[in-house]
MARGUBA-328777 format. One record per atom (N, C-alpha, C, O): residue in one letter; x, y, z. Coordinates in pm, whole numbers, plus 50000, padded with zeros to 5 digits. Example, Ala and Ser with C-alpha at 12.3 -4.5 7.8 and 13.67 -1.06 7.14 Angstrom:
# MARGUBA-328777
A513194943150780
A512304955050780
A513204967050780
A514244966850846
S512854977550708
S513674989450714
S512905000350787
S513415011450804
END
This chain:
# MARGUBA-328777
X507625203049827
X506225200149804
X505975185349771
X504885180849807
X506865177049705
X506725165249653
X506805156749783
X505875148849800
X507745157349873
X507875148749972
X506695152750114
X506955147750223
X505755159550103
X504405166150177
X503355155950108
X502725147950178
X503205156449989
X502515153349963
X502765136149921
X501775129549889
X503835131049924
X504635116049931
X503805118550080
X502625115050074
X504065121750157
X503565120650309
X502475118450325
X502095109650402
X501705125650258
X500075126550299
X499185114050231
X498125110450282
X499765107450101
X499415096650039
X499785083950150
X498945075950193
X501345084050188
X501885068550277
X500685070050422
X500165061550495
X500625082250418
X499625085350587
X498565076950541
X498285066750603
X497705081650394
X496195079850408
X496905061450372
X496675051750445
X497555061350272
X497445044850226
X497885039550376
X497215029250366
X498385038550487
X498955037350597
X497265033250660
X496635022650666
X496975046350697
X495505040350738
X494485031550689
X493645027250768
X494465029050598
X493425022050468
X494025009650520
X493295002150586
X494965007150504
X495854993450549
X495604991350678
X495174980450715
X495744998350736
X495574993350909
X493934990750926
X493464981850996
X493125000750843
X491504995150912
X491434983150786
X490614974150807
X491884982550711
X491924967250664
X492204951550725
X491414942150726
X493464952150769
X493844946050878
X493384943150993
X493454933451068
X492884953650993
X492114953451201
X490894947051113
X491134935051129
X490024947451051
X489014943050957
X488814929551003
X488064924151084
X490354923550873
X490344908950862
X490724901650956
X490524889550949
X491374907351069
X491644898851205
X490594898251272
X490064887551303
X489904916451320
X488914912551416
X486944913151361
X485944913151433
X487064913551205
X485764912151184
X486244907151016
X486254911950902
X486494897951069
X486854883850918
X485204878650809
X485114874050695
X484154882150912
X482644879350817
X482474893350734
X482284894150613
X482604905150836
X482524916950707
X483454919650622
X483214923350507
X484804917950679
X485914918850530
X485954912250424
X486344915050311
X485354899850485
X485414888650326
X484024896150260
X483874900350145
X483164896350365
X481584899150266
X482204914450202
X481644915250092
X482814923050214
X483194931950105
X483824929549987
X483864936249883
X484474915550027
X485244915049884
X484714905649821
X485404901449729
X483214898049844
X482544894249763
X482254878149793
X481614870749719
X482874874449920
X483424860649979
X482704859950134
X482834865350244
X481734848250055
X481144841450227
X481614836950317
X482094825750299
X481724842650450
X482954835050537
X481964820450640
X480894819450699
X483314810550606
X482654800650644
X484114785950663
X485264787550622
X483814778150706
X484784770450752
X485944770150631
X487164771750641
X485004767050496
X486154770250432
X486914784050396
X488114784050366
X486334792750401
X486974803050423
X487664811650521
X488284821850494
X487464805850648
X488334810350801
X489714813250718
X490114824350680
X490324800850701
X491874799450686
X492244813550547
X493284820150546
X491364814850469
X491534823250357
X491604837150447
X492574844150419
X490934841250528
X490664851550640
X491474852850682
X491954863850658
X492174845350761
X493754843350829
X494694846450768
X495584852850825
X494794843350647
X495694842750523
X495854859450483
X496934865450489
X494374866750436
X494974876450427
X495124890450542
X495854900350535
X494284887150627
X494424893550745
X496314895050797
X496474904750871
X497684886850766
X498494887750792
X499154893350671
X499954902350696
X499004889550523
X499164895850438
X499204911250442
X500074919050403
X497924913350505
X497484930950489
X498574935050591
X499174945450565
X498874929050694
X499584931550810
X500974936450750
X501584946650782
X501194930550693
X502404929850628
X502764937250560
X503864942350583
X501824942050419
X501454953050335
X501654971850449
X502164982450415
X501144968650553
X500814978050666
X502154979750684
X502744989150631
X502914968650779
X503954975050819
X505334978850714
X506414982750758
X505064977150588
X505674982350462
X505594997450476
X506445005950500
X504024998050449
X503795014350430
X504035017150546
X503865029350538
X504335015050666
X504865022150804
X506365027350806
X506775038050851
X507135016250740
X508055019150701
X508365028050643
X509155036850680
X507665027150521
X507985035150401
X507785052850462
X508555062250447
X506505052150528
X506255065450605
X507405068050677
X508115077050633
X507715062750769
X509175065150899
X510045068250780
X510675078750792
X510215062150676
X511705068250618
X511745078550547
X512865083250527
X510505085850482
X510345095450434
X510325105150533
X510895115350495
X509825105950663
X509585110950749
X511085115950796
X511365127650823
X511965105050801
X513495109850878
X514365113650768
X515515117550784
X513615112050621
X514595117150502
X515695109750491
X516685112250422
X515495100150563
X516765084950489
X516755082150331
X515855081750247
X518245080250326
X518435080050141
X517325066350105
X516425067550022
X517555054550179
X516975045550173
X515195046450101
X514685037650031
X514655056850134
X513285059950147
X512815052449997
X511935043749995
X513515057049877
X513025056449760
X512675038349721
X511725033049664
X513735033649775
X513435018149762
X512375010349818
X512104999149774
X511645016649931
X510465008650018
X509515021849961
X509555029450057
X508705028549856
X508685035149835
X508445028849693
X507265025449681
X509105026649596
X508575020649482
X508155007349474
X507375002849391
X508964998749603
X508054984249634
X507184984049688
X506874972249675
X506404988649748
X505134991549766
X503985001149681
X502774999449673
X504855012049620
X504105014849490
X503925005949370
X502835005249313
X505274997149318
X504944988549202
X503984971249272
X503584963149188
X503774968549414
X502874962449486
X501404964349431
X500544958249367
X501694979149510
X499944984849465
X499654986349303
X498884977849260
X500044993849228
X499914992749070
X499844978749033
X499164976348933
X500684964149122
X500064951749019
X498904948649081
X497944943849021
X498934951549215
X497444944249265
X496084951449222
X494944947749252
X496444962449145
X495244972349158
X494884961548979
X493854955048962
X495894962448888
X496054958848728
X495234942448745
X494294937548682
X496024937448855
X495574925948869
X494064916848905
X493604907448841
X493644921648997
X492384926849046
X490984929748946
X489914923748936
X491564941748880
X490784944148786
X490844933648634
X489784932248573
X491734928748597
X491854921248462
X491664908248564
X490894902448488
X491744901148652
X491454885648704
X489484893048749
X488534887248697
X489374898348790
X487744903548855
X486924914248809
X485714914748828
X487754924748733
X487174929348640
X486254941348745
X485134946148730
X487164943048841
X487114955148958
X487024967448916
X486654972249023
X487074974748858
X487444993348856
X488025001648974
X488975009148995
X487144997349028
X487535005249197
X488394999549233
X488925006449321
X489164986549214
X490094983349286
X491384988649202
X492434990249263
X491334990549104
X492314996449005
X492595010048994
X493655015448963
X491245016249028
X491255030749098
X492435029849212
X493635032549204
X491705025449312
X492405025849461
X493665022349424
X494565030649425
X493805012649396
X495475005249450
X496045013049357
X496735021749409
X496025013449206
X496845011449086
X496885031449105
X498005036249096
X496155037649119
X496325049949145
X497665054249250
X498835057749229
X496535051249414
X497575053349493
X498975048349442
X499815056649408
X499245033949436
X500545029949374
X501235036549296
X502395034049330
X501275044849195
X501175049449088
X501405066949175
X502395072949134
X500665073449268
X501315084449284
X502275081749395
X502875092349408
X502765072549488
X504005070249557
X504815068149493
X505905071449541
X504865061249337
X506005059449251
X506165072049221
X506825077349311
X505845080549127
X505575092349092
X506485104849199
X507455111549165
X505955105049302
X505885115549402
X507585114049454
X508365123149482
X507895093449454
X509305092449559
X510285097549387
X511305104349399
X509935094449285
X510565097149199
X511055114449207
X512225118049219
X510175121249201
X509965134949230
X510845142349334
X511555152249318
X510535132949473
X511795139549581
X512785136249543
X513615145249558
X513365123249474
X514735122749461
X515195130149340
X516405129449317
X514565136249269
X514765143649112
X515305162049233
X516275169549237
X514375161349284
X514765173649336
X515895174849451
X516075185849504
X516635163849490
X517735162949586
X518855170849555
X519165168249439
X519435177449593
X520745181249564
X522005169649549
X522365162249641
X522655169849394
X523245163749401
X524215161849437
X524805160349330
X525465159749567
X526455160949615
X527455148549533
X527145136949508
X528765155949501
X530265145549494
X530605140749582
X530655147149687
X530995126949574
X532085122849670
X533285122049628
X533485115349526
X534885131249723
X535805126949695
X536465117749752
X537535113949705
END
């Protein structure tokens, strides 16, 4: 049950990330105007900036999905770096901007991928090696 529902969180945070991304690459005036930022010469390059960022963030949680998905031991490590990611950006966010919702979103989600990868590996069978 823990690793279903590890699934269904990397899926939705997976998507959130990708229409983020597609956002800041191909509509850089409405992504900034959501986060509170006029887009304008000086702000192109800031646009650019995080439009590859998010990209990046994305193909993390893609990862992180594919390895939960094939049940690689590996899973737990891309899996709490992207959960302890999201928990600072959500902490961060909110105490530098004084966000809620962003501390909701990130610091939550973050917070049940830590939780959840903790959970599948608590329930693994533990095998010896001789």
């Amino acid at each position: 049950m823990p690793r279903t529902l590890l699934l269904v969180v990397l899926f939705i945070a997976l998507v959130l990330e990708l229409a983020l991304t597609g956002g800041a690459f191909f509509a850089p005036v409405f992504t900034l105007a959501k986060f509170g930022v006029k887009y304008g010469p000086a702000t192109a390059f800031l646009a650019y900036i995080v439009a590859w960022l998010l990209g990046f963030v994305s193909l993390v949680a893609a990862v992180a999905l594919g390895q939960v998905w094939q049940r690689r031991r590996t899973y737990g490590t891309w899996c709490y770096l992207l959960g302890v990611w999201w928990i600072g950006i959500g902490i961060g966010i909110y105490y530098a901007f004084g966000k809620p919702e962003n501390l909701l979103l990130d610091s939550v989600k973050g917070l049940l991928i830590v939780i959840l990868a903790w959970r599948c590996q608590a329930t693994r069978m533990m095998t010896r090696r001789y």
